[in-house]
C-alpha positions as CSV (number, residue, x, y, z in Angstrom):
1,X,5.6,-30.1,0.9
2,X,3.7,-27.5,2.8
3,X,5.7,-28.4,6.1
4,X,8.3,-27.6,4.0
5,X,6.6,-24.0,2.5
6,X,5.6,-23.3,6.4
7,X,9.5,-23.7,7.7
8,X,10.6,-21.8,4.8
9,X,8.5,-18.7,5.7
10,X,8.0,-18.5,8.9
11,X,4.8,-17.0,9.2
12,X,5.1,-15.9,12.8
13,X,1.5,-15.0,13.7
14,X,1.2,-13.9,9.7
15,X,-1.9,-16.7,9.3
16,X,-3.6,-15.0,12.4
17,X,-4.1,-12.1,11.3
18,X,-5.0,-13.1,8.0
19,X,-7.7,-14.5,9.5
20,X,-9.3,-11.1,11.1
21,X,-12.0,-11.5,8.3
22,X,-13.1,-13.3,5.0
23,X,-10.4,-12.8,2.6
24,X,-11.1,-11.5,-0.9
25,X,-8.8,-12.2,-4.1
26,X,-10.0,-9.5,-6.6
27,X,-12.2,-6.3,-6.1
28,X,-15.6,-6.8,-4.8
29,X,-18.9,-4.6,-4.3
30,X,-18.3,-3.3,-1.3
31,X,-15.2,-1.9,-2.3
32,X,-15.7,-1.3,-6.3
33,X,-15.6,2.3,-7.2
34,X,-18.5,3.9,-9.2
35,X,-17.7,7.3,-10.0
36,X,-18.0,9.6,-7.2
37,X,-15.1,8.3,-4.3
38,X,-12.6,10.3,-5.1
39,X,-14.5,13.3,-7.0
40,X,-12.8,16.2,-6.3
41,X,-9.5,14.7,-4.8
42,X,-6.0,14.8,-5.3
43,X,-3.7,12.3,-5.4
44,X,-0.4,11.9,-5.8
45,X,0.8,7.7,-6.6
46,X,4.5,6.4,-6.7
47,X,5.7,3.5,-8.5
48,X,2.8,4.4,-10.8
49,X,3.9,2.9,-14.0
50,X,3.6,-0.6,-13.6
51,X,1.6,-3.3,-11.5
52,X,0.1,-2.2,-8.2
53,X,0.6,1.5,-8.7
54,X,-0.4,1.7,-12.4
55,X,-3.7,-0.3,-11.5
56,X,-4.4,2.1,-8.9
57,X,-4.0,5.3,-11.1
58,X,-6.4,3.7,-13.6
59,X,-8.7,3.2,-10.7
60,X,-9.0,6.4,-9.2
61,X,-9.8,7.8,-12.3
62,X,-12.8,5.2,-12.2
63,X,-13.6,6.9,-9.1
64,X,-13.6,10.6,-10.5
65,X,-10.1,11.5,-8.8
66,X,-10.1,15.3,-10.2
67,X,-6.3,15.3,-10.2
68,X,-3.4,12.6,-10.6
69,X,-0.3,12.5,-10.1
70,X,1.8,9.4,-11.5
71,X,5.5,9.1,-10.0
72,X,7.7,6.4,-11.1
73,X,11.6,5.4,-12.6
74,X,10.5,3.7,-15.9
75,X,8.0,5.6,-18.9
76,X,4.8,6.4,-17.8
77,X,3.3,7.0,-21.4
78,X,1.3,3.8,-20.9
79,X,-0.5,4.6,-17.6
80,X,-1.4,8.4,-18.6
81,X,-2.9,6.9,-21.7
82,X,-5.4,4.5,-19.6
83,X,-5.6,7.0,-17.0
84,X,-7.1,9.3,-19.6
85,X,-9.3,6.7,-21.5
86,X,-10.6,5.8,-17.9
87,X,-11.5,9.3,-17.3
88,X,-13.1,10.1,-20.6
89,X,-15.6,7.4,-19.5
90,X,-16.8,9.2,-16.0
91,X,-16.0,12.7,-17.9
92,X,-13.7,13.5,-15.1
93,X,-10.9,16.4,-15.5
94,X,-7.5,15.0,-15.3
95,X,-3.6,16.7,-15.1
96,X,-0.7,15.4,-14.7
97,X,0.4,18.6,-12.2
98,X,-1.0,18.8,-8.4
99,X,-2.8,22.7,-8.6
100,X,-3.7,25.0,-5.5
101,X,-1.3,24.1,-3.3
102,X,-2.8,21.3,-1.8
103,X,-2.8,17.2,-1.8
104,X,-5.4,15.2,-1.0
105,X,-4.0,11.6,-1.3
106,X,-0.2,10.2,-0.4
107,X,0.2,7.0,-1.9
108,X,3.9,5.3,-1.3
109,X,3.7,2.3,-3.8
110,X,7.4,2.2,-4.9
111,X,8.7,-0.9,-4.0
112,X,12.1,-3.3,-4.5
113,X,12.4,-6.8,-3.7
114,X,15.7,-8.5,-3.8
115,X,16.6,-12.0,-4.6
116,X,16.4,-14.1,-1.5
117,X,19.7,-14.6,-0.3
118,X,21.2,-15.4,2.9
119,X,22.9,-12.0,4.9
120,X,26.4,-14.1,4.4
121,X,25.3,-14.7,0.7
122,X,23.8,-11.0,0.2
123,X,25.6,-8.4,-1.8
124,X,25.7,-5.5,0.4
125,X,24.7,-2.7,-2.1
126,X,21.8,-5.4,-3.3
127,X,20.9,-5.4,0.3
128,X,20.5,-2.0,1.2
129,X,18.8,-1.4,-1.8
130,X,15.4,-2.5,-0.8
131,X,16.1,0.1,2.5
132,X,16.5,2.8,-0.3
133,X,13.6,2.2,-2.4
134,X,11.0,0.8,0.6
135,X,12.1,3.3,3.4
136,X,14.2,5.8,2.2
137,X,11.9,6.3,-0.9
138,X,9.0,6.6,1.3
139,X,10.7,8.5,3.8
140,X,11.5,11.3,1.1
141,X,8.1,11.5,-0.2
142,X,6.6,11.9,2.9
143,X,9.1,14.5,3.9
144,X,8.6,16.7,0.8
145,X,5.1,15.8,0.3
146,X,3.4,16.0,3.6
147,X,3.1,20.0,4.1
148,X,0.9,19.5,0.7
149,X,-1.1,17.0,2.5
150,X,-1.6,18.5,5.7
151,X,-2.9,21.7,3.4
152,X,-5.9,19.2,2.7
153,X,-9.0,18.3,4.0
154,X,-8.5,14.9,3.9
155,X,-5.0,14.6,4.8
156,X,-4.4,11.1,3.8
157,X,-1.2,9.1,3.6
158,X,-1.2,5.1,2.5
159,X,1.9,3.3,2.7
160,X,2.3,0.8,1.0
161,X,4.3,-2.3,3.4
162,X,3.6,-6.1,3.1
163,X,2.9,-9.4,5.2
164,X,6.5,-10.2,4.6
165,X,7.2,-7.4,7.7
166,X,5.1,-10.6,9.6
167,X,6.9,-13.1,8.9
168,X,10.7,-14.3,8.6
169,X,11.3,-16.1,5.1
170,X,14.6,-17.9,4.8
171,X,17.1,-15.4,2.8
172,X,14.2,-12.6,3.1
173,X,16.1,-9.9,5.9
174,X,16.5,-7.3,3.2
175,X,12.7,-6.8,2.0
176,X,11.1,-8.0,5.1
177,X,13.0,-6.1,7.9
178,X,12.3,-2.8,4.8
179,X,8.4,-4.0,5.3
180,X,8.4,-3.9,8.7
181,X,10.2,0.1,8.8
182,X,7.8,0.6,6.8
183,X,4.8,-0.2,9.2
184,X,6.7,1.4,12.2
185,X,7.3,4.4,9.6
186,X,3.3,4.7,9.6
187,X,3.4,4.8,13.1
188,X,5.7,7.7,13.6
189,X,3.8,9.6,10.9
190,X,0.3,9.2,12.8
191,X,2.0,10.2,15.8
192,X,4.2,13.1,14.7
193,X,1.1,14.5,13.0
194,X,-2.0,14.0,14.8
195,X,-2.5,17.7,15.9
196,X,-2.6,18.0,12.2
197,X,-5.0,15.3,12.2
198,X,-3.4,13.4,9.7
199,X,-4.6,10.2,8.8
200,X,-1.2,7.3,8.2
201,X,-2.2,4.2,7.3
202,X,0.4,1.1,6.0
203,X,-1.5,-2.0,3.9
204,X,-0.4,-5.3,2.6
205,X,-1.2,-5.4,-1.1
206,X,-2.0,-9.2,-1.2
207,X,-0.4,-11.6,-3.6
208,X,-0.2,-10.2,-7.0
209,X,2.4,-11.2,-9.5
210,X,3.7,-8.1,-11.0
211,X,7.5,-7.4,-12.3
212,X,8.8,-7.1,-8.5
213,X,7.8,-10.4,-7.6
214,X,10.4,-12.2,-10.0
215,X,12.6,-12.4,-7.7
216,X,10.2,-14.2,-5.2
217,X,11.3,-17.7,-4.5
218,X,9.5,-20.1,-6.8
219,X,8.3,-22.5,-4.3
220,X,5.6,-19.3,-3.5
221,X,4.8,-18.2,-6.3
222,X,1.5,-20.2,-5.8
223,X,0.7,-17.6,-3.0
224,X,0.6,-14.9,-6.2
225,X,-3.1,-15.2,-6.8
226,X,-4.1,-11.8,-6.0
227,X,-5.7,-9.3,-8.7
228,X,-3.6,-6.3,-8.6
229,X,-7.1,-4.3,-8.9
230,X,-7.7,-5.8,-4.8
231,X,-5.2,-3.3,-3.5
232,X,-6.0,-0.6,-5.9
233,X,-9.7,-0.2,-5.0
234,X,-8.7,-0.9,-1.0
235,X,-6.7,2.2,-1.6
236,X,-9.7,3.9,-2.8
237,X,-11.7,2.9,-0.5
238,X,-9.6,3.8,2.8
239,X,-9.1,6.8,1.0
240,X,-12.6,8.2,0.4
241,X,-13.4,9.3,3.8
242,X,-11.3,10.0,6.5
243,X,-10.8,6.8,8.4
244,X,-9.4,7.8,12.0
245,X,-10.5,4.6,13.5
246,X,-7.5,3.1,11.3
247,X,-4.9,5.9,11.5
248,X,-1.4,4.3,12.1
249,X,-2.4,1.0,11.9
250,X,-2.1,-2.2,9.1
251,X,-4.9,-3.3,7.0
252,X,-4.3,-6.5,4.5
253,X,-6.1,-5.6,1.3
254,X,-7.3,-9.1,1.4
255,X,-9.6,-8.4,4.0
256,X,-13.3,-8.3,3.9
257,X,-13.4,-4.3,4.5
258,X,-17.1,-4.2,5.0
259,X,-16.6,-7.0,8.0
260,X,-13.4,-4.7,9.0
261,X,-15.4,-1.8,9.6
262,X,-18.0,-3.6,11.3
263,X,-15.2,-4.4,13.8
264,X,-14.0,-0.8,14.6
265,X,-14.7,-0.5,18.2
266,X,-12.9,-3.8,18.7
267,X,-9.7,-2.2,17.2
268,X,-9.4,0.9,18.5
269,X,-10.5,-0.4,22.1
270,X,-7.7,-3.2,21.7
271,X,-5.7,-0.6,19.9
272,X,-4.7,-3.6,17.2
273,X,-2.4,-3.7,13.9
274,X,0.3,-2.1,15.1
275,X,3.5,-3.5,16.1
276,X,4.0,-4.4,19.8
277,X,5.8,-7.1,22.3
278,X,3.7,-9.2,24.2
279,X,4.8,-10.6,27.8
């Protein structure tokens, strides 16, 4: 059965670099926000409503986010409600508009994942809609959103990609080949804009089961074990401080973060997660 699983994705060297540190399934110390991370900051989160973005809304207020901004296509009446509640808890001022001019935080979360089909089997417009919603979608937000961002002190961008642009699952070109734009996308940013000194980062969420994943085929859905609070508080945490030793690179939430930064002379020296040919 798992010869099977292993054929049908194609991991590539997707197990490798899982395996860069301990992996993590839900939040963790190291990485848990207390109140003061985001004090002060702006941030600005797509695809906010549900799933991955809405649990990272609710988590920057945890972290005293002064100001969020919640993007998405369905109602967001739910997540502006916890948002709130969250912030009542930590006192922390909240609006639903960006003020001064200035943005802080970039999160591209908006996602689409289409049912795995062959490209023969594929319905074109099905196809290309994952390139509209993934790349497109993030293209455009970076494009109107960045001068806001540069305006900032902390200048931050987090794309959101997936280990899908790793690996190459049977039916899978339309998401995956979206994934992996979206990690050279990163890379463009980061070096379009580092006289600006912004700070691009792309990051596998992990496994989490949320609406987009009902197209994923069933045979992986055991791979969905992931706590959609993992990626929000990874967010959080690569957001917090300007972190130049990972600008344009890749970072699987999964990771152990505190091993990760433990290791950041080895991957700025080998200049690693970002996509290259070897010879």
């Amino acid at each position: 059965m798992m010869a099977d699983i292993m054929d049908f994705i194609r991991p590539t060297n997707a197990f490798e670099l899982a395996a860069f540190a301990k992996n993590h399934h839900d939040t963790y110390q190291f990485i848990e926000p207390i109140g003061t991370e985001l004090s002060g900051k702006s941030i600005l989160i797509t695809g906010a409503s549900k799933g991955i973005g809405r649990a990272t809304a609710v988590r920057c207020a945890k972290a005293g986010c002064a100001r969020i901004a919640v993007a998405a296509r369905s109602s967001l009446e739910g997540v502006i409600k916890e948002i709130k509640d969250e912030a009542a808890k930590l006192l922390a001022r909240i609006s639903k508009l960006l003020l001064g001019g200035k943005l802080d935080i970039l999160v591209n979360n908006a996602g689409y994942l289409p049912e795995f089909k062959t490209v023969i089997e594929s319905d074109p417009t099905e196809w290309w809609k994952a390139w509209e919603v993934n790349v497109k979608g993030t293209f455009l937000c970076c494009h109107y959103f960045l001068p806001f961002v540069l305006n900032s002190k902390t200048k931050t961008v987090i794309n959101l990609s997936s280990i899908g642009a790793h690996t190459l699952s049977y039916g899978a070109s339309s998401y995956q080949t979206s994934r992996f734009a979206n990690v050279r996308l990163n890379e463009f940013l980061a070096r379009e804009y580092e006289d600006d000194e912004l700070i691009a980062i792309s990051i596998h969420p992990g496994g989490i089961k949320t609406d987009m994943a009902a197209n994923f085929p069933e045979m992986l859905h055991f791979s969905l074990a992931d706590e959609p609070t993992l990626p929000a508080d990874t967010i959080i945490w690569l957001a917090k401080e300007r972190r130049n030793w990972l600008n344009g690179r890749f970072v699987w939430s999964n990771w152990d973060l505190e091993e990760v930064e433990s290791k950041q002379d080895l991957i700025v020296e080998n200049d690693l997660f970002k996509f290259r040919m070897t010879g």
